[in-house]
C-alpha positions as CSV (number, residue, x, y, z in Angstrom):
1,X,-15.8,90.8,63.7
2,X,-17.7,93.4,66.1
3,X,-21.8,93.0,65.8
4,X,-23.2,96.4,65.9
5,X,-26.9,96.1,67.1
6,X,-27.4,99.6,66.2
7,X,-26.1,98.5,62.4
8,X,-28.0,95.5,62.2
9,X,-31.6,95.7,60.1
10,X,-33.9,92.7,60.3
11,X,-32.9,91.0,56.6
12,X,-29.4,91.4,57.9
13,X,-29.8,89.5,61.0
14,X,-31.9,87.0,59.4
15,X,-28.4,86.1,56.9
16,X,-26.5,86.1,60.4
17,X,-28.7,83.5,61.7
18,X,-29.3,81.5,59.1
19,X,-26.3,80.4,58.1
20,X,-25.0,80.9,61.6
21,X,-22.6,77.7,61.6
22,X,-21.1,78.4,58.4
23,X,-20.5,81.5,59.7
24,X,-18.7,80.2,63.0
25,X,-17.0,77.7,60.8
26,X,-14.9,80.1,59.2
27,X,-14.0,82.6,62.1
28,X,-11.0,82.7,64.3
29,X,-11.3,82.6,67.7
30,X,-11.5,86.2,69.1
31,X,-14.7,86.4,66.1
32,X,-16.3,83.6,68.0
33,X,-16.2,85.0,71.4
34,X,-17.5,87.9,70.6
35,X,-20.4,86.7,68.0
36,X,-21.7,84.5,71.5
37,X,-20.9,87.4,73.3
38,X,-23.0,89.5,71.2
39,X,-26.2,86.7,70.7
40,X,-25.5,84.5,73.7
41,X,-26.7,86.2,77.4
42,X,-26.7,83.5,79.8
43,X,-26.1,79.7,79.7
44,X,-27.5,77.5,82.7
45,X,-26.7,73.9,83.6
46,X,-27.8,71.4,86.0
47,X,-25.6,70.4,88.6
48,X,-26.0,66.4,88.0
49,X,-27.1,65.2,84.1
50,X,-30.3,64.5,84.1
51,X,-31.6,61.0,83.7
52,X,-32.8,61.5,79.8
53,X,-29.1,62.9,79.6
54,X,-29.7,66.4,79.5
55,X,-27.5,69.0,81.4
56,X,-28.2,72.1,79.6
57,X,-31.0,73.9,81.8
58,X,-31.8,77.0,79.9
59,X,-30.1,79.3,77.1
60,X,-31.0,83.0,76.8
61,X,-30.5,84.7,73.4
62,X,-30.4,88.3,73.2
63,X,-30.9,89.3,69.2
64,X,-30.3,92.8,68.3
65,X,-33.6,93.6,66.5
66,X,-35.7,91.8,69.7
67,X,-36.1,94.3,72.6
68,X,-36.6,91.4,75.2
69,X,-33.8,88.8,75.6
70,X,-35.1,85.5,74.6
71,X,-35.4,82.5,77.0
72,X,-35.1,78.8,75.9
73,X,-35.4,76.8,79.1
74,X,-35.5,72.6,79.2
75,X,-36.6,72.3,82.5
76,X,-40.2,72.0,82.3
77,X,-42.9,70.6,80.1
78,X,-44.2,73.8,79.2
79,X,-40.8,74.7,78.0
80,X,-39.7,71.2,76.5
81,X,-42.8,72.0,74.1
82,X,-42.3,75.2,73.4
83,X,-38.5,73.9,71.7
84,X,-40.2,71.2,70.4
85,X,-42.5,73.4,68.4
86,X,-39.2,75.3,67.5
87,X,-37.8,72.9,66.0
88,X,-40.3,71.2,63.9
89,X,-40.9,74.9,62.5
90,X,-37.1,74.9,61.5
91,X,-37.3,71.4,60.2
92,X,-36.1,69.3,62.7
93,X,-37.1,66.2,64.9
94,X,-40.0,66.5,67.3
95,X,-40.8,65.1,70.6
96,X,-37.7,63.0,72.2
97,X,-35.7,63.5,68.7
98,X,-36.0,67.4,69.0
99,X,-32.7,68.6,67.5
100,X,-31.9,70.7,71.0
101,X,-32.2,68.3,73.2
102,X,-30.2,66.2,70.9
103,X,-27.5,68.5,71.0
104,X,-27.3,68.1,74.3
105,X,-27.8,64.6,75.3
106,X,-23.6,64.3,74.9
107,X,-21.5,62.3,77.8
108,X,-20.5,63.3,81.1
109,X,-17.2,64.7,79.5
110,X,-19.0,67.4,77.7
111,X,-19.4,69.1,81.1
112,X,-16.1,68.7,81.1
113,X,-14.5,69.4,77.9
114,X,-14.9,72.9,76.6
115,X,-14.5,71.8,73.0
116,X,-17.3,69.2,73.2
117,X,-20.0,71.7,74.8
118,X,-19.1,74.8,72.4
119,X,-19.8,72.4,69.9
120,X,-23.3,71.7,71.8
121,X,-23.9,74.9,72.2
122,X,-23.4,75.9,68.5
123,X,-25.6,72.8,67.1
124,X,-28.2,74.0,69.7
125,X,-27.8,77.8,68.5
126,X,-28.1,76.6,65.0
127,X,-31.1,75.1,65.2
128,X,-32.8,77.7,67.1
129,X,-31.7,80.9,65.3
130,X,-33.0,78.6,61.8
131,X,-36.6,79.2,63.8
132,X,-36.1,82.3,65.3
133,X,-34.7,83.5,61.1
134,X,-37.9,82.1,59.7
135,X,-40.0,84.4,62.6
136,X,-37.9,87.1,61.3
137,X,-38.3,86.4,57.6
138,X,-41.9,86.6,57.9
139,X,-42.6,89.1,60.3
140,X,-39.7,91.3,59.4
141,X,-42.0,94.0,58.4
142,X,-43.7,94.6,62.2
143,X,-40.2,94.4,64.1
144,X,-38.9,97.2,61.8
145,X,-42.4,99.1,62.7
146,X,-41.6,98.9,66.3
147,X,-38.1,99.2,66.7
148,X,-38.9,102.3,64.5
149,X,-36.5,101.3,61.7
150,X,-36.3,103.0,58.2
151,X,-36.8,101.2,55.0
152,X,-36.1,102.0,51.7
153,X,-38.5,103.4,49.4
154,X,-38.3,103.6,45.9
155,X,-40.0,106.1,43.1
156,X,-40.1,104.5,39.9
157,X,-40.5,106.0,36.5
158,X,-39.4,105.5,32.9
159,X,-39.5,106.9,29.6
160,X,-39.2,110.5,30.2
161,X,-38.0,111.2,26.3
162,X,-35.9,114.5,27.0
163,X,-39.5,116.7,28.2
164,X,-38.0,119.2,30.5
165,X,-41.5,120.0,31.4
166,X,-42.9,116.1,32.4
167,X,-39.2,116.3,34.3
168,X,-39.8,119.2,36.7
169,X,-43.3,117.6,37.7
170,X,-41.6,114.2,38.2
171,X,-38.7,116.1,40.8
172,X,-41.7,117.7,42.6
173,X,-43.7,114.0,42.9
174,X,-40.1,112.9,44.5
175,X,-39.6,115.4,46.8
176,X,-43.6,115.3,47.7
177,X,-42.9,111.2,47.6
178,X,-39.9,111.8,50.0
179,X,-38.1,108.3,48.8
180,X,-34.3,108.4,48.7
181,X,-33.8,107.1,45.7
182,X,-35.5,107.2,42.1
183,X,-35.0,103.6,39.7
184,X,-35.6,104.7,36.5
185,X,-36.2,102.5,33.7
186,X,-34.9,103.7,30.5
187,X,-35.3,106.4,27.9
188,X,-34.3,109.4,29.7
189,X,-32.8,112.0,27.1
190,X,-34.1,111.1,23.4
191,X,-37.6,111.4,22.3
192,X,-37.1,108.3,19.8
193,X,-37.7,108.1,15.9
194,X,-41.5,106.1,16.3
195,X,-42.6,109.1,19.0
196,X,-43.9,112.9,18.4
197,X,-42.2,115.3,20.4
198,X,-42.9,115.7,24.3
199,X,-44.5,118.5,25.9
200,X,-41.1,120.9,26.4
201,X,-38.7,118.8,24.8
202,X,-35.4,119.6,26.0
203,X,-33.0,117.4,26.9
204,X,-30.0,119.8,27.8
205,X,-32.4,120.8,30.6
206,X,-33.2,117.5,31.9
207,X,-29.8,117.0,31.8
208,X,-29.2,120.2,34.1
209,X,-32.4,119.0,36.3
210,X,-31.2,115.6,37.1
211,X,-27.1,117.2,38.2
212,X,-28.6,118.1,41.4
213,X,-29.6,114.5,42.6
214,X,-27.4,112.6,40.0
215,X,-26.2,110.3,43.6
216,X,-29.4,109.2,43.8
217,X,-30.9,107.9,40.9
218,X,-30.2,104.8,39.5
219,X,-30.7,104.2,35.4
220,X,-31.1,101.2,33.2
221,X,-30.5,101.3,29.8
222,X,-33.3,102.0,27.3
223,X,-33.8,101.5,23.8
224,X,-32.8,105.4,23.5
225,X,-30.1,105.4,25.1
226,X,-26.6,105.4,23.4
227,X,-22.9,106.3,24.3
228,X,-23.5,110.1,23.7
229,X,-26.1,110.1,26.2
230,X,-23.7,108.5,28.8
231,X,-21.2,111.2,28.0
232,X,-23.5,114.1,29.1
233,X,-25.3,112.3,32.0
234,X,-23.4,112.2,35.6
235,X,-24.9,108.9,36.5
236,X,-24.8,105.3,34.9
237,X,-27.2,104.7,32.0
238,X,-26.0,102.1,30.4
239,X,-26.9,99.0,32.4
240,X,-28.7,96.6,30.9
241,X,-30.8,95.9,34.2
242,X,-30.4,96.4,38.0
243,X,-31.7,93.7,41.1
244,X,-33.4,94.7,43.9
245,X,-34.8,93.0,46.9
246,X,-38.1,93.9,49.0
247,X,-40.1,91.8,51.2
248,X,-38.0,88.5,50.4
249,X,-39.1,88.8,46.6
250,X,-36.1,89.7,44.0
251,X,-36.7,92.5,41.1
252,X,-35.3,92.5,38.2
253,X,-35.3,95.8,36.4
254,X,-34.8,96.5,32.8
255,X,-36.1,98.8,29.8
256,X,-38.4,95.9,28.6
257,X,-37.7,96.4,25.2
258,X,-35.6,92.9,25.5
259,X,-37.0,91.4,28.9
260,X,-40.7,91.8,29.4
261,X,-44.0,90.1,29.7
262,X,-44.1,88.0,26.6
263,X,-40.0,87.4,26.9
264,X,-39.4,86.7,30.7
265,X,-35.6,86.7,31.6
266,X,-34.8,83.3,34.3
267,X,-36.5,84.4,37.0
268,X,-38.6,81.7,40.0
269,X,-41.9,82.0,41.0
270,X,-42.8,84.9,43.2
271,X,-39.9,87.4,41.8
272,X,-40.9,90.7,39.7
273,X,-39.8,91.8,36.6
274,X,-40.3,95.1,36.1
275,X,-39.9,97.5,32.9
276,X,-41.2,100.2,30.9
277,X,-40.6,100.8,27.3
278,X,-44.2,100.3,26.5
279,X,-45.6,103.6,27.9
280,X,-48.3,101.7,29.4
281,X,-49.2,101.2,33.3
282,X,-49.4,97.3,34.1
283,X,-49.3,94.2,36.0
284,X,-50.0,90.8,35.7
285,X,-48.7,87.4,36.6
286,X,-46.7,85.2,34.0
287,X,-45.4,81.3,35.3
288,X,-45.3,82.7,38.7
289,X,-43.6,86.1,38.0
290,X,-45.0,89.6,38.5
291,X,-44.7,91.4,35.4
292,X,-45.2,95.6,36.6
293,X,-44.9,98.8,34.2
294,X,-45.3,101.9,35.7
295,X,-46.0,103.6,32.3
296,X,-44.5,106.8,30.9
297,X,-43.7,110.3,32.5
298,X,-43.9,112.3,29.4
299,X,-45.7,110.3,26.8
300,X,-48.3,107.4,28.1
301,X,-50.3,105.7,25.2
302,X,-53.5,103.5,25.7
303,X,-55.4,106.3,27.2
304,X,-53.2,105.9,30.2
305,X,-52.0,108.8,32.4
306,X,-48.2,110.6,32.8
307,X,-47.3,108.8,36.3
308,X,-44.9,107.1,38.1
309,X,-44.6,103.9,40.8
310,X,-43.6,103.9,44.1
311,X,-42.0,100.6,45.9
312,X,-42.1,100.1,49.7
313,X,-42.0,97.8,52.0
314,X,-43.4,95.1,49.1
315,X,-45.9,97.6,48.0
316,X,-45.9,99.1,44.8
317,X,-48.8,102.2,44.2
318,X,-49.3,103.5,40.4
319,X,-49.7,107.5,40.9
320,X,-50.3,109.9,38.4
321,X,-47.9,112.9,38.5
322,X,-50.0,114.8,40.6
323,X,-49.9,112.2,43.3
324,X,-53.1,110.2,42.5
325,X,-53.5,106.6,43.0
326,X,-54.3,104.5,40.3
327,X,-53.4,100.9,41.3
328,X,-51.6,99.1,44.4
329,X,-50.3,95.6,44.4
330,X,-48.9,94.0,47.3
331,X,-46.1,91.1,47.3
């Protein structure tokens, strides 16, 4: 198993180093030399152990997503500290019982036996990536910034009900928007029995429209939606929801007219669900979990506006179609 740096985003070194001993556990041995190859830049030890029974003096880590290799040196208090602190952030022992020195304080044989101080080295490596993953977690956001790295944004709509018109304006917001992909959330094609007709209805024209991106949108099924609609349609529109992921929270994506505010689907604390059906722009917070609409393209009720949502980086922005802001929440 080759590590890319140049394939590696900050969320997918984070899984790397979190469960970075499950990980070794499994691979042969040619995937291990080269995993410490690629994370692993020097290794130092002291000629004699030391009388507290270390001998490791210093290990630098070089990550992918960190321009500067990173030290972790044993031989001075300053340093001694600094692992300390380490580990206690990753949930292990402080002060003499800090989990690195403890991987380390082994018997004069380790030195000796290869098999003894891999397995040092990969308890030590364990517990330090676990703190180095949780710096990455939570500041993921500014080391893509400066490395310069591209993250996904979203456009979000729903409810179009077949308006060629409300369609044409919602490309144009995409292409001004520049995301890659568009998550829409139901209710493409038919205008539906309780709703008048859209300004310019047509459906076979939405139809048309859509053909030239139909790679990148992604559709969950609405209320609307039937098998006839999936015949005519180059993309899927018949999933009941999609999951997404964006700054560490999950999203679960549906039509709403199932899932929604007063109905949440299993979901913790902290996650999003996120629908339409209702034609209405909203958010608020049920048990923990971020309810979010972005209202309708073609028909909004309430006295709300034709809009759309866009989702990056943890942010989601309301917009009318015209690119106005209306509303901003932040995970």
């Amino acid at each position: 198993m080759a590590i890319e740096a140049e394939k590696l985003t900050a969320d997918n070194i984070y899984k790397v180093l979190i469960y970075f001993d499950k990980l070794y556990a499994v691979m042969d041995e040619q995937e291990r030399r080269q995993l410490m190859e690629s994370l692993i830049s020097e290794i130092h030890i002291f000629e004699e152990r030391k009388p507290n029974g270390q001998w490791l003096k210093s290990i630098k880590f070089k990550l992918p997503i960190i321009e500067e290799d990173m030290e972790i040196s044993l031989d001075n208090d300053t340093q001694v500290e600094t692992c300390r602190v380490l580990c206690v952030s990753a949930g292990g022992k402080a002060a003499n019982g800090c989990a690195i020195h403890q991987a380390f304080r082994t018997d004069r044989s380790a030195k000796k036996d290869p098999a003894k101080a891999e397995a040092a080295i990969v308890r030590c490596c364990s517990r330090v990536f676990l703190a180095v993953s949780l710096y990455l977690w939570y500041d993921r956001g500014r080391i893509a910034t400066e490395r310069n790295e591209e993250t996904m944004k979203w456009i979000i709509a729903s409810d179009l009900h077949g308006s060629a018109h409300y369609c044409r304006q919602l490309l144009e917001a995409w292409k001004r928007e520049e995301a890659p992909r568009m998550l829409f959330l139901g209710d493409l094609l038919y205008h539906g029995p309780r709703n008048d007709l859209p300004e310019g209805y047509a459906p076979k024209e939405v139809i048309a429209l859509l053909q030239e991106r139909q790679a990148d949108i992604f559709c969950v099924r609405g209320n609307c939606e039937a098998e006839v609609d999936q015949m005519v349609l180059p993309f899927p529109v018949l999933a009941d929801y999609c999951l997404l992921e964006s700054a560490g929270h999950l999203i679960y994506a549906t039509h709403g007219h199932h899932f929604n505010e007063d109905h949440l689907p299993p979901l913790h604390p902290g996650d999003v669900l996120l629908h339409g059906h209702t034609h209405i722009p909203r958010r608020t917070l049920r048990d923990g979990v971020y309810v979010l609409n972005p209202g309708s393209v073609s028909i909004p009720k309430a006295g709300s506006w034709h809009g759309y949502m866009t989702l990056e980086d943890g942010v989601f922005t309301w917009k009318t179609l015209s690119g106005d802001v209306r509303d901003t929440l932040r995970l």
